[in-house]
N, C-alpha and C positions, 0 to 999 in steps of 0.2 A: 951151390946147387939149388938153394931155395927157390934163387931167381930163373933157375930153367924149368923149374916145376911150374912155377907162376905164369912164365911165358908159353907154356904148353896149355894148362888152361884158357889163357886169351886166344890162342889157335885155335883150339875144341869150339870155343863158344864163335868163335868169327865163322869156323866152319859150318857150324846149327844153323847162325844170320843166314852167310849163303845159301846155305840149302830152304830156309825159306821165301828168303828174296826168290831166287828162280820158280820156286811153287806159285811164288804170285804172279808174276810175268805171265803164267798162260791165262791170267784171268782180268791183263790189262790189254785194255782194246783202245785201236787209236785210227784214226780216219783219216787219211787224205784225198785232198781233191785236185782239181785242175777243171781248166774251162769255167771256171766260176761257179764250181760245184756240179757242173754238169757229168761231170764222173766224179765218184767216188769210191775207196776201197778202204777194207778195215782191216786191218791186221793185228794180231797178238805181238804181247813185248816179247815174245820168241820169234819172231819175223812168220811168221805163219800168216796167211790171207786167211779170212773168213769170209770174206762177202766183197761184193762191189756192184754199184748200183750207176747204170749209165742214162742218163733223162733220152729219153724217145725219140726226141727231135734230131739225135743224133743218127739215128738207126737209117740210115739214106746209105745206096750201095755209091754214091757217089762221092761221099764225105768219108770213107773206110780210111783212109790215110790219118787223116784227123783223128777220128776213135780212137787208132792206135796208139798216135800219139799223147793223147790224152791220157789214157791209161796206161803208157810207162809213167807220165807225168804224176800220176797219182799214187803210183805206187810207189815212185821216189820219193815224195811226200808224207806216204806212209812210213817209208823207212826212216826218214829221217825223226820224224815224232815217236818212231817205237824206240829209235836207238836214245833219245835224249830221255825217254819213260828209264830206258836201262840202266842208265848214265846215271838218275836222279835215284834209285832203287838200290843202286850199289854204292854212291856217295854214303844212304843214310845207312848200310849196313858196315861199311870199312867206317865212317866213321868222321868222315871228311878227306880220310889220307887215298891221295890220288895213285891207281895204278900203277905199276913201272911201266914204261913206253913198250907198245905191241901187245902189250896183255889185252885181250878183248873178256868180256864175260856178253853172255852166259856162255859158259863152257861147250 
């Protein structure tokens, strides 16, 4: 029974890690762009958008297809740097030990 005392403790403490790894995530900010920076959008390591900043030259009712496109483009971009922000945040708190397959964090 020692040993299941001791591995209850490693849970408690893994669980405190998690709980502040995701505290940090709302104060990790990460940019993507597209168009060669001509859009760009920020989002938090919670997938949250804060901002997005499109350069002027764009702004032509002619070019609206484009925009658009641009700006899914960015924000795939985003996502993909917030998730690997997630990825790298939860590595250092497990510890190295990878996930089971489908488990996503944050929760």
């Amino acid at each position: 029974m020692k040993n299941l005392g001791e591995m209850m403790k490693q849970v408690q403490a893994m669980q405190s890690r998690m709980a502040e790894a995701q505290a940090k995530l709302d104060h990790v900010s990460v940019t993507g762009q597209s168009g060669g920076g001509l859009v760009q959008v920020t989002f938090t390591g919670k997938g949250q958008m804060t901002g997005i900043v499109i350069d002027p030259t764009l702004l032509k009712a002619d070019e609206k297809d484009i925009l658009e496109d641009l700006i899914v483009a960015a924000c795939n971009d985003a996502k993909v740097k917030a998730e690997a922000a997630v990825a790298e945040e939860m590595k250092q708190v497990t510890g190295g030990m990878s996930l089971p397959p489908g488990m996503k964090l944050p929760f």
